[in-house]
N, C-alpha and C positions, 0 to 999 in steps of 0.2 A: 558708511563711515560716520562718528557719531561729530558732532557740531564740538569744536572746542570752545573752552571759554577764554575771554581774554586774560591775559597774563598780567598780574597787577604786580609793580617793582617794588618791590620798598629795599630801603636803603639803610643797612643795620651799621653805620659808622659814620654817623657826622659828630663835629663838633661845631656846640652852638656860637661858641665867640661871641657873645654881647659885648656891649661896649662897657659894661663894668667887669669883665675880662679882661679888656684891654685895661683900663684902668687899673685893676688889679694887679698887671704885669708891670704897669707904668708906676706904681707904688713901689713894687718890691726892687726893681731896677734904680728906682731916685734913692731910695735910701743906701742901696750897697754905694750907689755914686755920689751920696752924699749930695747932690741936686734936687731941685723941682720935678713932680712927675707931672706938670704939662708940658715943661720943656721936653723931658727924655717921649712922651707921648709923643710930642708934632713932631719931634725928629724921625723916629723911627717909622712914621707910618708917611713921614715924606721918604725916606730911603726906599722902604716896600715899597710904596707909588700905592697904599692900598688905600679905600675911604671907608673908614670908624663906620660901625653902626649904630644906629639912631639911639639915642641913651633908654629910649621906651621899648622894653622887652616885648612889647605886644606890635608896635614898629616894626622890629626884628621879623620878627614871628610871621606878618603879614609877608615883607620879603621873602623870608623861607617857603611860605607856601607858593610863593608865585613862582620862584625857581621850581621847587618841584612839579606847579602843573608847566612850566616851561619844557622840563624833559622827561615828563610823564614819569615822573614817580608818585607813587599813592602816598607812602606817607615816610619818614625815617626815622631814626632813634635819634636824638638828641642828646648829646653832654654835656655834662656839664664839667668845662677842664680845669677848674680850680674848683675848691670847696666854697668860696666867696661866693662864686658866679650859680650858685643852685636856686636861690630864690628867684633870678631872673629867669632861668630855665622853667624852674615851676610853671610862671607867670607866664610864659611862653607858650608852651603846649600846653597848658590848661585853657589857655585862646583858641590855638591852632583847631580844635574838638577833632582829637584823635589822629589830626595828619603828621605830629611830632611826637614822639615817646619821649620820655622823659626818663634821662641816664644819670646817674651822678658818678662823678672819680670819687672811689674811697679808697684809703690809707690803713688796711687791718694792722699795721704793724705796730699799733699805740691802742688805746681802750677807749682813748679819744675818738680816734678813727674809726675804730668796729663800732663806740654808739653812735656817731655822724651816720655812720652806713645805714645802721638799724634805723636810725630815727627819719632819715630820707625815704627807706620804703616802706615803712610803716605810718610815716605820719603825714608824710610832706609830699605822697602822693607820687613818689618815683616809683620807674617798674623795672630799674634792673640799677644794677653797680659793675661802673669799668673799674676792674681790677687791675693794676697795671705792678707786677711783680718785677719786672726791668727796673723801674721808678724806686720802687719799694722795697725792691731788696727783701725778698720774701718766697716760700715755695706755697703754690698754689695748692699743693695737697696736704700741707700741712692740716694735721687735726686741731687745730688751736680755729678752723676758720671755720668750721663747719658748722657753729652757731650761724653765723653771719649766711653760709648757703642754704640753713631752714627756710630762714627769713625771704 
């Protein structure tokens, strides 16, 4: 019987959530309310009972890896859930060295969005784009995206 090797997990669906995510969400939420987003910040992440992550992507980044050697996973993908939050994702797994991959959310449905997409895995060092056609209202076989699948 020949010797197996061990089974490394990785984990093809996180999202990274930095705290200029939250931030982010806490921006776009003050303004529809016409409020402060630290107010609408502390509120909501008192209702979740959750605690913000460190404003330092590379903070972050440290916890993610220690979760993952906590339940033995080797490494994961990483997202980035808003277009804001990609730099901090960069910043992120380009610390991690290799245990985080580096995902960005793109929006093909603008020329905005397909160069966003492009210019993430071409230039800014990302290695995939969550597509998310529920969001976007968009069909994923559309010929209009297959520039963007070269890439």
């Amino acid at each position: 019987m020949r010797a197996m090797r061990p089974m490394r997990l990785c984990d093809a669906h996180t999202h990274f959530f930095s705290r200029n995510f939250f931030d982010l969400l806490a921006a776009q939420a003050a303004r529809a309310r016409g409020v402060a987003a630290p107010s609408i910040l502390d509120e909501a992440v008192r209702k979740a009972g959750i605690e913000l992550p460190a404003a330092s992507p590379l903070r972050h980044a440290e916890k993610w890896t220690a979760e993952l050697d906590r339940h033995g996973v080797h490494r994961a993908v990483a997202f980035a859930s808003l277009p804001g939050e990609a730099p901090a994702v960069a910043e992120a797994c380009a610390a991690a060295r290799g245990r985080l991959i580096p995902f960005v959310l793109g929006d093909p449905t603008t020329p905005e969005g397909m160069d966003a997409g492009r210019r993430a895995l071409l230039e800014q060092g990302f290695r995939g784009i969550l597509l998310f056609p529920a969001l976007h209202r968009f069909d994923p076989a559309d010929r209009s995206l297959d520039p963007l699948y070269r890439v």
